[in-house]
N, CA, C and O atoms as CSV, one atom per row, in Angstrom:
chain,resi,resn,atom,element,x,y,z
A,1,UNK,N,N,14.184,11.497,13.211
A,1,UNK,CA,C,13.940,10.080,13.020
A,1,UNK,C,C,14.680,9.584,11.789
A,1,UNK,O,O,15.081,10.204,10.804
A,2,UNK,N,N,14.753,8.283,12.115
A,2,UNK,CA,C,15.804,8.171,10.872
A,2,UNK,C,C,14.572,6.806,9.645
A,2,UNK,O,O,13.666,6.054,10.004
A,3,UNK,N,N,15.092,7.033,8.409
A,3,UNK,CA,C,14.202,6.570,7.383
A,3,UNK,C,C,14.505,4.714,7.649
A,3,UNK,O,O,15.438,4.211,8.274
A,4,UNK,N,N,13.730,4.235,7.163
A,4,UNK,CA,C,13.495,2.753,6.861
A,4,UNK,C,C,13.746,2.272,5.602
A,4,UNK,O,O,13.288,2.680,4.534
A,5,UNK,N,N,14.583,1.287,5.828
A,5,UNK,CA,C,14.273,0.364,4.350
A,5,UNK,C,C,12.994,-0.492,4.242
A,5,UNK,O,O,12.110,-0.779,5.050
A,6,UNK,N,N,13.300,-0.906,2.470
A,6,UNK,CA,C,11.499,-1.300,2.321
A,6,UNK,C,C,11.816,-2.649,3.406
A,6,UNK,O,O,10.791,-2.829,4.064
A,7,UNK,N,N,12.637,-3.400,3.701
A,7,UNK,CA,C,12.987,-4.816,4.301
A,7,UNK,C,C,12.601,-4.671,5.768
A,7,UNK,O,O,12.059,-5.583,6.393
A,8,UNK,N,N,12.916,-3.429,6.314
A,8,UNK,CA,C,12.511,-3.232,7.838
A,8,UNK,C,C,10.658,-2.748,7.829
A,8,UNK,O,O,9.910,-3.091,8.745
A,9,UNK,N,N,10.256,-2.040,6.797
A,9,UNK,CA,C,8.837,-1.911,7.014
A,9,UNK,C,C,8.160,-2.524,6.526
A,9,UNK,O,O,6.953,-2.316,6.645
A,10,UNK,N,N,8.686,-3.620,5.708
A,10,UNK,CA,C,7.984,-5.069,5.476
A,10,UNK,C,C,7.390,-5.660,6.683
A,10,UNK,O,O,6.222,-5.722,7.069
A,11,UNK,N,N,8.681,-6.148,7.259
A,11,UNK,CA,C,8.991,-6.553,9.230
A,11,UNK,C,C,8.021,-6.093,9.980
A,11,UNK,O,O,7.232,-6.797,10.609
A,12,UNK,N,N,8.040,-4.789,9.942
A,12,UNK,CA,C,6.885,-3.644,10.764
A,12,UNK,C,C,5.565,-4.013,10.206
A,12,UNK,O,O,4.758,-4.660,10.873
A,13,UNK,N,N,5.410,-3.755,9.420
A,13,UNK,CA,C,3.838,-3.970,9.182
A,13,UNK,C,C,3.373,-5.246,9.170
A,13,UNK,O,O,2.154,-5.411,9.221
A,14,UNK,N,N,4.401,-6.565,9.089
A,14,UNK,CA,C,3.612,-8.091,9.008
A,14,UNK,C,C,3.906,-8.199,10.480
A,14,UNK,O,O,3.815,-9.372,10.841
A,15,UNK,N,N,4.156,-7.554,11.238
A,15,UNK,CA,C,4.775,-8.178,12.654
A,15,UNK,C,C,3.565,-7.125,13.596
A,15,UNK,O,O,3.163,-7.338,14.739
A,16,UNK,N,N,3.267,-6.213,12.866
A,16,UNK,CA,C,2.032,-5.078,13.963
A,16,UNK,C,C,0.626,-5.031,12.931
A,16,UNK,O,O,-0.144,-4.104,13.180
A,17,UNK,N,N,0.310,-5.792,12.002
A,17,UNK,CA,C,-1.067,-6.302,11.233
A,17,UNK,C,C,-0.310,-7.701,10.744
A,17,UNK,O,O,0.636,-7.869,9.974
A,18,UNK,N,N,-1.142,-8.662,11.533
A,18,UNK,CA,C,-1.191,-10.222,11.018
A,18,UNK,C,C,-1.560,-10.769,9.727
A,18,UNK,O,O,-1.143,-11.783,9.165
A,19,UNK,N,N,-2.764,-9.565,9.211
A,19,UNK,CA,C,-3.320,-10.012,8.073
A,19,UNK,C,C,-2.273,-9.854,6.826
A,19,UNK,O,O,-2.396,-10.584,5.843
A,20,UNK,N,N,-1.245,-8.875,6.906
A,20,UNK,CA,C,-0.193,-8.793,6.121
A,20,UNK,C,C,0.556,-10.059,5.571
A,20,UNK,O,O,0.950,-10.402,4.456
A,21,UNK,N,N,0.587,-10.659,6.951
A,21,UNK,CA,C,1.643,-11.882,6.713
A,21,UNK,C,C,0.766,-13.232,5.447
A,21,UNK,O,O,1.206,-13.924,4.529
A,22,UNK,N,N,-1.145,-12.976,6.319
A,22,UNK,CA,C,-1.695,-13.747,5.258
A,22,UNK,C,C,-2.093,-13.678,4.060
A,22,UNK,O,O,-2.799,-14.515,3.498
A,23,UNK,N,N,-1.495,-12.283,3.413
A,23,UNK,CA,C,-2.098,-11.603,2.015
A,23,UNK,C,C,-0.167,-12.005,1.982
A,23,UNK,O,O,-0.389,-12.650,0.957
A,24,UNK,N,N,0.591,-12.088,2.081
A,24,UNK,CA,C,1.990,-11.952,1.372
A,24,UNK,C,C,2.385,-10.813,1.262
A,24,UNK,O,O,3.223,-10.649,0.376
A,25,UNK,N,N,2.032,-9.763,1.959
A,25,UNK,CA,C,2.560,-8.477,1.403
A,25,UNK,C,C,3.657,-8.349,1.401
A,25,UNK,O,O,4.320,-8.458,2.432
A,26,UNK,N,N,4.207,-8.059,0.152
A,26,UNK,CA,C,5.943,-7.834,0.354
A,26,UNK,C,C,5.528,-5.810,0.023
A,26,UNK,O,O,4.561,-5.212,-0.449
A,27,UNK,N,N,7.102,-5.321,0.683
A,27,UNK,CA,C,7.499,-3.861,0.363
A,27,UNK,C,C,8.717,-3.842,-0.295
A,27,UNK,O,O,9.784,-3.963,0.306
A,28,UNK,N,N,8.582,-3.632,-2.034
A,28,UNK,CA,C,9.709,-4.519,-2.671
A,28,UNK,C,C,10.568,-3.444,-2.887
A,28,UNK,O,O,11.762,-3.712,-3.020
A,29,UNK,N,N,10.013,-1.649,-2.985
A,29,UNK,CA,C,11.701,-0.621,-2.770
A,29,UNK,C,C,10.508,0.498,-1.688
A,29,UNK,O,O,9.365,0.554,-1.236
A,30,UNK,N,N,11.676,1.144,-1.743
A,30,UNK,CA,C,11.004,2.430,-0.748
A,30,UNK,C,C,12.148,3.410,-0.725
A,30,UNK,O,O,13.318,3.241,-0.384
A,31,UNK,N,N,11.609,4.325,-1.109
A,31,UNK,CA,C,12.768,6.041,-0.596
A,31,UNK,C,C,11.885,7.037,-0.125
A,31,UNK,O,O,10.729,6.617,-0.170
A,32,UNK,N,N,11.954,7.978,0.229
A,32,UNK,CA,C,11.315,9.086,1.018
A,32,UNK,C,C,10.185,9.923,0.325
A,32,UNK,O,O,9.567,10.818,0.902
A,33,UNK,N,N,9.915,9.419,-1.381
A,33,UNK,CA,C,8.782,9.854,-2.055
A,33,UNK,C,C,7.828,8.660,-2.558
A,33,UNK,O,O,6.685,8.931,-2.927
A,34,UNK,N,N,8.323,7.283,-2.570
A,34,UNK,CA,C,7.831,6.407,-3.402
A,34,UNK,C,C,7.817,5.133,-2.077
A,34,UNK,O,O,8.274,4.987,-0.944
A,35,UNK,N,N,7.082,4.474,-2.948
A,35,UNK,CA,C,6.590,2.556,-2.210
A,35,UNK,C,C,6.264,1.923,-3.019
A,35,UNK,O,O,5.336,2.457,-3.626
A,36,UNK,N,N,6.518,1.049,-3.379
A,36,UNK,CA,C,6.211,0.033,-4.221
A,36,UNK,C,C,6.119,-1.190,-3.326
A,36,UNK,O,O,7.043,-1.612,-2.630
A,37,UNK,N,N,4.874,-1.725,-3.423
A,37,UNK,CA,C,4.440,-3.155,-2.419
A,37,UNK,C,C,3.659,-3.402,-3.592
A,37,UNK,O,O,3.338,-2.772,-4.600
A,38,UNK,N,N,3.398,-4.937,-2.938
A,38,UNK,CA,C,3.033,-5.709,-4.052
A,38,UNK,C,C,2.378,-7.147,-3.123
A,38,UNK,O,O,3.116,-7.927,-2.522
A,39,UNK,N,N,1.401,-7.225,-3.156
A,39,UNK,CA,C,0.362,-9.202,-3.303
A,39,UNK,C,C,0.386,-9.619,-4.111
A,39,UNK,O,O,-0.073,-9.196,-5.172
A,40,UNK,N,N,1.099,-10.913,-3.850
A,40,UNK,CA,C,1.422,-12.028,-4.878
A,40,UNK,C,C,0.053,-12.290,-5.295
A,40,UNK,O,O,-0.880,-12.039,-4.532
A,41,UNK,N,N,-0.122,-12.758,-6.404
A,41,UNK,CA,C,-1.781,-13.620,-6.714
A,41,UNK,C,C,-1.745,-15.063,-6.179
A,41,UNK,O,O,-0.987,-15.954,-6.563
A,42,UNK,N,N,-2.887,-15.158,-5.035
A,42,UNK,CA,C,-3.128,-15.925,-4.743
A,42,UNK,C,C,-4.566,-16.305,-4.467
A,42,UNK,O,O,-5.351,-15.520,-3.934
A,43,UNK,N,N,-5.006,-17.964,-4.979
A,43,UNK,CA,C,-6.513,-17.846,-5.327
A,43,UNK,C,C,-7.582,-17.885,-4.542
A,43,UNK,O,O,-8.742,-18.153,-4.854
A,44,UNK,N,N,-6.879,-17.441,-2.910
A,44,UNK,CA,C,-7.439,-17.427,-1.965
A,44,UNK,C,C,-8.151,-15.879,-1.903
A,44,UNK,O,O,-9.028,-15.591,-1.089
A,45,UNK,N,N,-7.622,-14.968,-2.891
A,45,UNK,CA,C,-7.551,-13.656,-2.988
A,45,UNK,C,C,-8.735,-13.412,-3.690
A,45,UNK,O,O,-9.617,-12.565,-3.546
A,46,UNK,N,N,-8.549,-14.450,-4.581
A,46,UNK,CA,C,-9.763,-14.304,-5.841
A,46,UNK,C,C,-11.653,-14.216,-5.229
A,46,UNK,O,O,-12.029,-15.107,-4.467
A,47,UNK,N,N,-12.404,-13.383,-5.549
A,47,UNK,CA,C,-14.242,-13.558,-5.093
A,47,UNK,C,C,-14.581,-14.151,-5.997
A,47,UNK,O,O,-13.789,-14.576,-6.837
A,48,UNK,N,N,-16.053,-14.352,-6.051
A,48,UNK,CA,C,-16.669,-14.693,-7.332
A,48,UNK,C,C,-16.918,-13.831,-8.354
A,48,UNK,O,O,-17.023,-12.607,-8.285
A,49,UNK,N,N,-17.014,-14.599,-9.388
A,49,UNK,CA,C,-16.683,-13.520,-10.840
A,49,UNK,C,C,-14.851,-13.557,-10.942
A,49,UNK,O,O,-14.345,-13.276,-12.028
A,50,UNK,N,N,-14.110,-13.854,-9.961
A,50,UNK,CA,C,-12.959,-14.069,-11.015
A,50,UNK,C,C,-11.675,-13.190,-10.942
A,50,UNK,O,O,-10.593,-13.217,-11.529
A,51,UNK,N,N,-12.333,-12.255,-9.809
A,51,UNK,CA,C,-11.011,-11.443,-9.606
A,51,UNK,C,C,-10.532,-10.970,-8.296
A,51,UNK,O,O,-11.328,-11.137,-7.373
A,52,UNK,N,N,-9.522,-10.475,-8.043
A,52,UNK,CA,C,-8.981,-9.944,-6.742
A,52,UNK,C,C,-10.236,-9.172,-5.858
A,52,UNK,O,O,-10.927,-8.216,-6.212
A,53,UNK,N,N,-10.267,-9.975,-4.533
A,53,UNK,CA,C,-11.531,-9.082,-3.786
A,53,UNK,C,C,-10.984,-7.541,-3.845
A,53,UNK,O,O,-9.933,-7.168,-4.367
A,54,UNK,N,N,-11.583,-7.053,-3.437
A,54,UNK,CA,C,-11.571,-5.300,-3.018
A,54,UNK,C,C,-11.538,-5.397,-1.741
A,54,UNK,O,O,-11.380,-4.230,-1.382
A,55,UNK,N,N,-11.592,-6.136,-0.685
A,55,UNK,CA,C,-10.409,-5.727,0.116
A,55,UNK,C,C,-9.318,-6.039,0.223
A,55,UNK,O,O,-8.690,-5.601,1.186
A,56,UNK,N,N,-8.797,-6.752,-0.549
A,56,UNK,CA,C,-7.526,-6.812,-0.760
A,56,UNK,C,C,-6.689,-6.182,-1.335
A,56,UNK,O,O,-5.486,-5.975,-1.179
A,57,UNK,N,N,-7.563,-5.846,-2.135
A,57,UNK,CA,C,-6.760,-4.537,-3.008
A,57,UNK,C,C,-6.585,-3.095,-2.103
A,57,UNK,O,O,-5.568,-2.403,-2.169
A,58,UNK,N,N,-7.698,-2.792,-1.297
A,58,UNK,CA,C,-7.580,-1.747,-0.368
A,58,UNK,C,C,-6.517,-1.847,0.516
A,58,UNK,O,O,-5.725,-0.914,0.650
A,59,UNK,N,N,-6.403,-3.051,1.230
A,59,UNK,CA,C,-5.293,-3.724,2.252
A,59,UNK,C,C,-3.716,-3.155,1.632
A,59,UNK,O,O,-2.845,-2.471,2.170
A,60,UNK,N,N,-3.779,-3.570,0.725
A,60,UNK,CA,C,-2.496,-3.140,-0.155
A,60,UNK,C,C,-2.053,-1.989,-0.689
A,60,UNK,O,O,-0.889,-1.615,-0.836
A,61,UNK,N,N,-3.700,-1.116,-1.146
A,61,UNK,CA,C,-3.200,0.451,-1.476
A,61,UNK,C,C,-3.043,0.865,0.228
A,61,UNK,O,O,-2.149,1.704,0.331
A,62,UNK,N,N,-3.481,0.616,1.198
A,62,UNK,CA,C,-3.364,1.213,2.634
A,62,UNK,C,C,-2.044,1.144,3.413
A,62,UNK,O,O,-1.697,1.911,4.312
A,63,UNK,N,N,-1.188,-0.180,2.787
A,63,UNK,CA,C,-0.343,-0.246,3.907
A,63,UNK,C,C,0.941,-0.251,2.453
A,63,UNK,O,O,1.800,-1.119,2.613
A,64,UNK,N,N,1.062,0.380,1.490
A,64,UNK,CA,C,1.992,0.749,0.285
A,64,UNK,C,C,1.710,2.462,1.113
A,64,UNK,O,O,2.756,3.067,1.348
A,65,UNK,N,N,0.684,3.019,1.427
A,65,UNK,CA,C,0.545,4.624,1.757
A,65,UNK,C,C,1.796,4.674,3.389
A,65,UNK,O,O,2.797,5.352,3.621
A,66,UNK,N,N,1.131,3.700,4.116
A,66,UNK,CA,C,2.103,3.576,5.289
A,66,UNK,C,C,3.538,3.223,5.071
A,66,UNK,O,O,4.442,3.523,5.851
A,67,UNK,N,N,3.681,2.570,3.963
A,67,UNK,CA,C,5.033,2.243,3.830
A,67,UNK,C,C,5.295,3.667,3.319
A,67,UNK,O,O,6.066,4.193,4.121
A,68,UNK,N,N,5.033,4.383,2.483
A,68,UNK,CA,C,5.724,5.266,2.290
A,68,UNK,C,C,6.021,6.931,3.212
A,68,UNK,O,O,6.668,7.973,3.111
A,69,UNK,N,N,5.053,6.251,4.083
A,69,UNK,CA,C,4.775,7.507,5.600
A,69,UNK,C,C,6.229,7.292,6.269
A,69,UNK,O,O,6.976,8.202,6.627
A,70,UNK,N,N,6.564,5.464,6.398
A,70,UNK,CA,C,7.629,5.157,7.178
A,70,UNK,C,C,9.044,5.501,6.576
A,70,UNK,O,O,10.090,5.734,7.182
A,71,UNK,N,N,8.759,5.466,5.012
A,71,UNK,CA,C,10.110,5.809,4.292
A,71,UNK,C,C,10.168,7.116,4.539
A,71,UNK,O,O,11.084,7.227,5.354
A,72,UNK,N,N,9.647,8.372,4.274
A,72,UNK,CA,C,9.536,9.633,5.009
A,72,UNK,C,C,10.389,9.801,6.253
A,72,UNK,O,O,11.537,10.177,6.489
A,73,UNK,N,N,9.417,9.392,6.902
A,73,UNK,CA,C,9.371,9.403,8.665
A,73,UNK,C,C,10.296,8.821,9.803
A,73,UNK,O,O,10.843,9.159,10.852
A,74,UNK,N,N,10.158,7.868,9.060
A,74,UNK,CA,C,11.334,6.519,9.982
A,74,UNK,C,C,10.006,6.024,10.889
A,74,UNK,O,O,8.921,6.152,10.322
A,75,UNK,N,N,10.003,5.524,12.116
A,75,UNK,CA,C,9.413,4.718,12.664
A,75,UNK,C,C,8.385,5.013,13.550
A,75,UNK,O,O,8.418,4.759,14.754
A,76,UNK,N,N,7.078,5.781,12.700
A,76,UNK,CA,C,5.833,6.351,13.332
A,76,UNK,C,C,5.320,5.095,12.909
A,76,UNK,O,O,5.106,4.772,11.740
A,77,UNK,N,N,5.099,4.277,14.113
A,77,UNK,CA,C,4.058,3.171,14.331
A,77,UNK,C,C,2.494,3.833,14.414
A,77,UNK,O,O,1.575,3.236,13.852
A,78,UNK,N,N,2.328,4.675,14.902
A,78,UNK,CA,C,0.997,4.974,15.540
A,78,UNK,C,C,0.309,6.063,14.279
A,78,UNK,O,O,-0.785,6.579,14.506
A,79,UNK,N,N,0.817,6.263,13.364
A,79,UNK,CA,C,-0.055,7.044,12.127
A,79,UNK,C,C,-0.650,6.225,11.875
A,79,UNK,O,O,-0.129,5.111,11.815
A,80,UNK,N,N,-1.741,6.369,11.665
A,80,UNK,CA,C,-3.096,5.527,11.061
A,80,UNK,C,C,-3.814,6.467,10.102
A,80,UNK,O,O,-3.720,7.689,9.988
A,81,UNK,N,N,-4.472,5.682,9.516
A,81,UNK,CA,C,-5.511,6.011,8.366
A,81,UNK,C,C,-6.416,6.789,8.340
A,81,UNK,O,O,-7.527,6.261,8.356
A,82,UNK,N,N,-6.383,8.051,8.299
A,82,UNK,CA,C,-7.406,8.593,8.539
A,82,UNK,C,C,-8.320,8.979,7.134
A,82,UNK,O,O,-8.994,10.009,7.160
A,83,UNK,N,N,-8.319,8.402,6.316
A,83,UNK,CA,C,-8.847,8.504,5.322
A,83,UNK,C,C,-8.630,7.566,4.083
A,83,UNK,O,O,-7.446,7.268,3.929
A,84,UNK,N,N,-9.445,7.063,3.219
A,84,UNK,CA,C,-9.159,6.236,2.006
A,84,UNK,C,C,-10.204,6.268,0.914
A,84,UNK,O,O,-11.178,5.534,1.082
A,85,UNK,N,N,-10.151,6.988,-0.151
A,85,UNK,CA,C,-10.974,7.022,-1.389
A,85,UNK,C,C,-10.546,6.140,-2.314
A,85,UNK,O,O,-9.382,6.404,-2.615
A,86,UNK,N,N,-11.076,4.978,-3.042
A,86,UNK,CA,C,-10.940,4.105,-4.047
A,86,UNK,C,C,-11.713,4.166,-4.862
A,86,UNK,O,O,-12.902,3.935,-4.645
A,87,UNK,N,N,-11.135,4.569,-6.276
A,87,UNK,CA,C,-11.627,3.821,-7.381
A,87,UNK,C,C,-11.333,3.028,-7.654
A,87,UNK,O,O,-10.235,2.636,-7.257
A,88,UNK,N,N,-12.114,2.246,-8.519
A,88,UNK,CA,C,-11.718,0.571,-8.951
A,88,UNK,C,C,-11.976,0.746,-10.575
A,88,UNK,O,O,-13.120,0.881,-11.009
A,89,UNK,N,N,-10.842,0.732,-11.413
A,89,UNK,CA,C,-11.035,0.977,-12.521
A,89,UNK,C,C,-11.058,-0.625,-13.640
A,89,UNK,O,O,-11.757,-0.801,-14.638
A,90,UNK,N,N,-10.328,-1.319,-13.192
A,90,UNK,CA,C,-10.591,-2.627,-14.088
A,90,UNK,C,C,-10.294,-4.173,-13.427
A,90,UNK,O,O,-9.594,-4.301,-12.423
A,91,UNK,N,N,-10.550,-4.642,-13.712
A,91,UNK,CA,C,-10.556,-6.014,-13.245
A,91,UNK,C,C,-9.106,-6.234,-13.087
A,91,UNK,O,O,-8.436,-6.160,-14.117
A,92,UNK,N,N,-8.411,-6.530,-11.802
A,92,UNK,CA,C,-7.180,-7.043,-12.135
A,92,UNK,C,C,-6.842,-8.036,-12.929
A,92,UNK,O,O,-7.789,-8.453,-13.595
A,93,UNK,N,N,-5.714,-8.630,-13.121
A,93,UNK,CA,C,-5.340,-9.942,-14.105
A,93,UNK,C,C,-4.936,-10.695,-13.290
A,93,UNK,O,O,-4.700,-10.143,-12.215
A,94,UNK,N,N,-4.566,-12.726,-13.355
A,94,UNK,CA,C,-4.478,-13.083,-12.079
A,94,UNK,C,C,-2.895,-13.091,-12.384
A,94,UNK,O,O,-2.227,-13.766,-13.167
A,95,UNK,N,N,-2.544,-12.064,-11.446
A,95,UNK,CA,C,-1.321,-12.420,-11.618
A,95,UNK,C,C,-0.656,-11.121,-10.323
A,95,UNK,O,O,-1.468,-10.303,-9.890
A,96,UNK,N,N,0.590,-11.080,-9.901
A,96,UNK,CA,C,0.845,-10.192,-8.452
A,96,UNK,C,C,0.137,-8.995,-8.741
A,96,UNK,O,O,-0.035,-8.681,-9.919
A,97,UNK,N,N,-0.366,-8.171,-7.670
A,97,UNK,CA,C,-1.051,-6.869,-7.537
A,97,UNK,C,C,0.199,-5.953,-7.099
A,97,UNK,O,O,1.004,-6.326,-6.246
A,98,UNK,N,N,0.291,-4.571,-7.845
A,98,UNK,CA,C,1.593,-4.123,-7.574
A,98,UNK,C,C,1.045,-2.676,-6.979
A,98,UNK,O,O,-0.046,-2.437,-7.496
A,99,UNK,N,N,1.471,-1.582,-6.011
A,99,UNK,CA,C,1.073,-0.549,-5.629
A,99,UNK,C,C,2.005,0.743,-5.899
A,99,UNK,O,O,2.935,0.848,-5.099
A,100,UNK,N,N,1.940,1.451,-6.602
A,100,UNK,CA,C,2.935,2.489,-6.052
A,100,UNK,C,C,2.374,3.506,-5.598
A,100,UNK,O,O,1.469,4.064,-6.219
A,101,UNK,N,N,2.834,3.940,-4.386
A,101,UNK,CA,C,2.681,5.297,-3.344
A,101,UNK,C,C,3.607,6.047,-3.219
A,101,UNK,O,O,4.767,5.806,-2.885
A,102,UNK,N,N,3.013,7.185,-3.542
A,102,UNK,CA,C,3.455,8.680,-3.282
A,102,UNK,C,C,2.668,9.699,-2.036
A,102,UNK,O,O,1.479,9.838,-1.752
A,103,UNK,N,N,3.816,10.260,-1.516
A,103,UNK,CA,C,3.279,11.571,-0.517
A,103,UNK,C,C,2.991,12.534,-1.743
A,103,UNK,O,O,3.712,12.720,-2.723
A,104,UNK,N,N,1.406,13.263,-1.366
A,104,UNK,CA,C,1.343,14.800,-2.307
A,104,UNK,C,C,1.758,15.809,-1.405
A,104,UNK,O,O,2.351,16.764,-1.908
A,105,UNK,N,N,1.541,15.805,0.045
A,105,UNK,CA,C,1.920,16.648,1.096
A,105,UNK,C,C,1.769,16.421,2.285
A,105,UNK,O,O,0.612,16.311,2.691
A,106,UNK,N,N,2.636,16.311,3.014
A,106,UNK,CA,C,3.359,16.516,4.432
A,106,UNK,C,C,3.306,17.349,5.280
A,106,UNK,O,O,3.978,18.367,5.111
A,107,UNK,N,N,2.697,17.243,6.181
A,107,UNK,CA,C,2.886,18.337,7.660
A,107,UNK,C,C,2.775,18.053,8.748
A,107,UNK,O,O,1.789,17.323,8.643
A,108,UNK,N,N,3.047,18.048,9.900
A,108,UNK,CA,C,3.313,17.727,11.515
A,108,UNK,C,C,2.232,16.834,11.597
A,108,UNK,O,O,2.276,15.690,12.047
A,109,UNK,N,N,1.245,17.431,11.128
A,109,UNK,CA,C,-0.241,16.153,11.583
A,109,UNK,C,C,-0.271,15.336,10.626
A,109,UNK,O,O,0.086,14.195,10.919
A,110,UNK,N,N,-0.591,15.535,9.518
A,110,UNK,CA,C,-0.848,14.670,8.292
A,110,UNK,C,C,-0.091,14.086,7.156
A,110,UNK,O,O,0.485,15.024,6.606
A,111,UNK,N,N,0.098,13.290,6.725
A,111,UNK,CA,C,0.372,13.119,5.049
A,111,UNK,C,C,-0.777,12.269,3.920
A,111,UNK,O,O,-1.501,11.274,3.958
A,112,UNK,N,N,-0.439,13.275,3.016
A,112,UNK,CA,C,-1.837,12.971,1.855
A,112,UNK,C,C,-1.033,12.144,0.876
A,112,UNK,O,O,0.050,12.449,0.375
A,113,UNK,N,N,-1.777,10.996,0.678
A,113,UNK,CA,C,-1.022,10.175,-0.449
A,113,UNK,C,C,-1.805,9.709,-1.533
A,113,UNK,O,O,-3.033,9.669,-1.449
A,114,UNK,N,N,-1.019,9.259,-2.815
A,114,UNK,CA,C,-1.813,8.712,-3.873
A,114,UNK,C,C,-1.168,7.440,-3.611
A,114,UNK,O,O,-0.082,7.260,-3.060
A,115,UNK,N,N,-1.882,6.679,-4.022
A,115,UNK,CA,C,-1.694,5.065,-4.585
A,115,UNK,C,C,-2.171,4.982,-6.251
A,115,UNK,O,O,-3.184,5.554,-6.653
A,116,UNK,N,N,-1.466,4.351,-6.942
A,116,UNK,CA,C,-1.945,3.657,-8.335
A,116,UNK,C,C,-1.416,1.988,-8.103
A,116,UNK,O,O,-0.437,1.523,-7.520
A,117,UNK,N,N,-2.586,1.335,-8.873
A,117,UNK,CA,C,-2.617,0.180,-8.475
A,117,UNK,C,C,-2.990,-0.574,-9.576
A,117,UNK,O,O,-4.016,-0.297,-10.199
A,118,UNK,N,N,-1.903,-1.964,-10.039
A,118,UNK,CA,C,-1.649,-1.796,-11.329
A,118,UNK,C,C,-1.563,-3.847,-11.739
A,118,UNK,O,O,-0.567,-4.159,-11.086
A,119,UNK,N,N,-1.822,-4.510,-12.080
A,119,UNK,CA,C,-1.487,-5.752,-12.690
A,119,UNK,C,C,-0.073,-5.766,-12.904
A,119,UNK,O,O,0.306,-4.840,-13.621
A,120,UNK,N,N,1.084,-6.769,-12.375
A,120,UNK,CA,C,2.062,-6.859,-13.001
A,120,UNK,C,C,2.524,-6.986,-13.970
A,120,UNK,O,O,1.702,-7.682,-14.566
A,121,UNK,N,N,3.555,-6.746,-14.815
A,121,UNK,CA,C,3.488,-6.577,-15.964
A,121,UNK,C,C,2.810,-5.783,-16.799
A,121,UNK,O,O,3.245,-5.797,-17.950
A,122,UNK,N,N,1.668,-4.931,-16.549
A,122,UNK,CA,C,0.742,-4.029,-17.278
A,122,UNK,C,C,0.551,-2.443,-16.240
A,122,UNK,O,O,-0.434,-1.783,-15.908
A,123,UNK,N,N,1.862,-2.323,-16.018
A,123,UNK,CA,C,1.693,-0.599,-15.505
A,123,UNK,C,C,0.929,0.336,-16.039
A,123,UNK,O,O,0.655,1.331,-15.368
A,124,UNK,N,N,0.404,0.173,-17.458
A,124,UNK,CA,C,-0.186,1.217,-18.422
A,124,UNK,C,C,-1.283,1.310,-17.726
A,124,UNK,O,O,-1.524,2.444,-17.313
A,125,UNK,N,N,-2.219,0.279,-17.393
A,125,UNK,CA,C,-3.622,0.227,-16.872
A,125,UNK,C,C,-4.321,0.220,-15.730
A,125,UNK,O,O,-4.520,-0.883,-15.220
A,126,UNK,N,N,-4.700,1.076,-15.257
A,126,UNK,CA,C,-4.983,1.060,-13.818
A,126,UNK,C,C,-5.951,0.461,-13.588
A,126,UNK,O,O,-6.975,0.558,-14.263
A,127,UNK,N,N,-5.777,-0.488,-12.301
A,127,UNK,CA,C,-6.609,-1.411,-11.407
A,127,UNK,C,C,-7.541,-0.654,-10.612
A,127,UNK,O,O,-8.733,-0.947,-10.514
A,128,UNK,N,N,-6.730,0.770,-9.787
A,128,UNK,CA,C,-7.547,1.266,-9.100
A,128,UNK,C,C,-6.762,2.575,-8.516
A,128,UNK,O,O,-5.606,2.562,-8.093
A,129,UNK,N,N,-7.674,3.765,-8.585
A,129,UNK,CA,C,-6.660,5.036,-7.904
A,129,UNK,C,C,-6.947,4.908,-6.442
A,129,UNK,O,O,-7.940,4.259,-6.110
A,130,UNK,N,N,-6.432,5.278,-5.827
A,130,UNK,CA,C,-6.306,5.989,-4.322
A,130,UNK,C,C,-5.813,7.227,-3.800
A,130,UNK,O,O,-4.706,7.759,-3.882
A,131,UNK,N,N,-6.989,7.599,-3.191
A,131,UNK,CA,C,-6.044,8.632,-2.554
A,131,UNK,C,C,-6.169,8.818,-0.644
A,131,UNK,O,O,-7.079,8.383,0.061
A,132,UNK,N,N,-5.470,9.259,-0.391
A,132,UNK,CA,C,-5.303,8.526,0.940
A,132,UNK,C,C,-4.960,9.641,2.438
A,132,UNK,O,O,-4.273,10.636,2.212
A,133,UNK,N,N,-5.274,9.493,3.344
A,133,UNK,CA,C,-4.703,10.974,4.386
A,133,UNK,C,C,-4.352,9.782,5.490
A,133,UNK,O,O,-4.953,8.725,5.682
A,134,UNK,N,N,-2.982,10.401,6.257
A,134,UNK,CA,C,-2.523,9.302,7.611
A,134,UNK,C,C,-2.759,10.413,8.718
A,134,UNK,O,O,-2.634,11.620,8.507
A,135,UNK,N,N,-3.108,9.854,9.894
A,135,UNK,CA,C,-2.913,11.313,10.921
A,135,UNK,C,C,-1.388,10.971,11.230
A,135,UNK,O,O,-0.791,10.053,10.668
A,136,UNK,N,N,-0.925,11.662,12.014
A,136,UNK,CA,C,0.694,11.474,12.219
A,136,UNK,C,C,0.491,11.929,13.922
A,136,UNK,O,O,-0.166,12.887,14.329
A,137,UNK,N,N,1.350,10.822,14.843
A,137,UNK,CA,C,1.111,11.089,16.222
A,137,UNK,C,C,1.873,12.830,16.387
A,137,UNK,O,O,3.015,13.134,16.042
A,138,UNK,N,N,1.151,13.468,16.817
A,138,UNK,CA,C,2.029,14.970,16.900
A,138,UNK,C,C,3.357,14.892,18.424
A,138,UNK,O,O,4.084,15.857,18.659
């Protein structure tokens, strides 16, 4: 299979989950270890108390893990989620939500991924860890 740019699995994922297109998800690089996606801040995003819901933030560590299944992989539509652990470590800031995903390991069925999830501009501080398992169609 051949790999994806972040521009084609942008495409893929707002064109096969709708809700993508209404969170803004952009997939702003991608190579065969890394993803970087990112939700713009928008105050439709915001709950009460003031900050980014938590599912939105999940939405975004979930499909930054798929983007980086597809940079891997090339064009396994049908891996899905078979797993998602979140911590939520601080209040985001209002401002874009940024993701970066990594594969820890790869094999015919599965890939295990981390997400860190971060306020723009403030990489030092984490928003929220993830860690993540996809099944992979065998």
């Amino acid at each position: 299979m051949t790999a994806l740019t972040a521009e084609q699995v942008q495409a893929l994922i707002r064109f096969g989950v709708p809700m993508a297109e209404d969170i803004d998800l952009c997939v702003d690089r991608l190579d065969a270890d890394n993803a970087y996606a990112r939700v713009p801040f928008q105050a439709k995003l915001v709950r009460p108390g003031g900050t980014v819901s938590g599912p939105t933030i999940m939405a975004l560590a979930d499909a930054a893990m798929y983007a980086v299944v597809l940079g891997r992989l090339g064009k396994v539509e049908m891996a899905v989620t078979a797993n998602l652990n979140i911590n939520f470590l601080a209040k985001p800031k209002p401002v874009d939500l940024i993701a970066h995903a990594q594969i820890l390991r790869i094999s015919r069925r599965q890939a295990v991924c981390e997400v860190s999830l971060y306020s723009a501009g403030d990489d030092d501080n984490l928003v929220a860890h993830v860690t993540g398992t996809y099944a992979l169609p065998l």
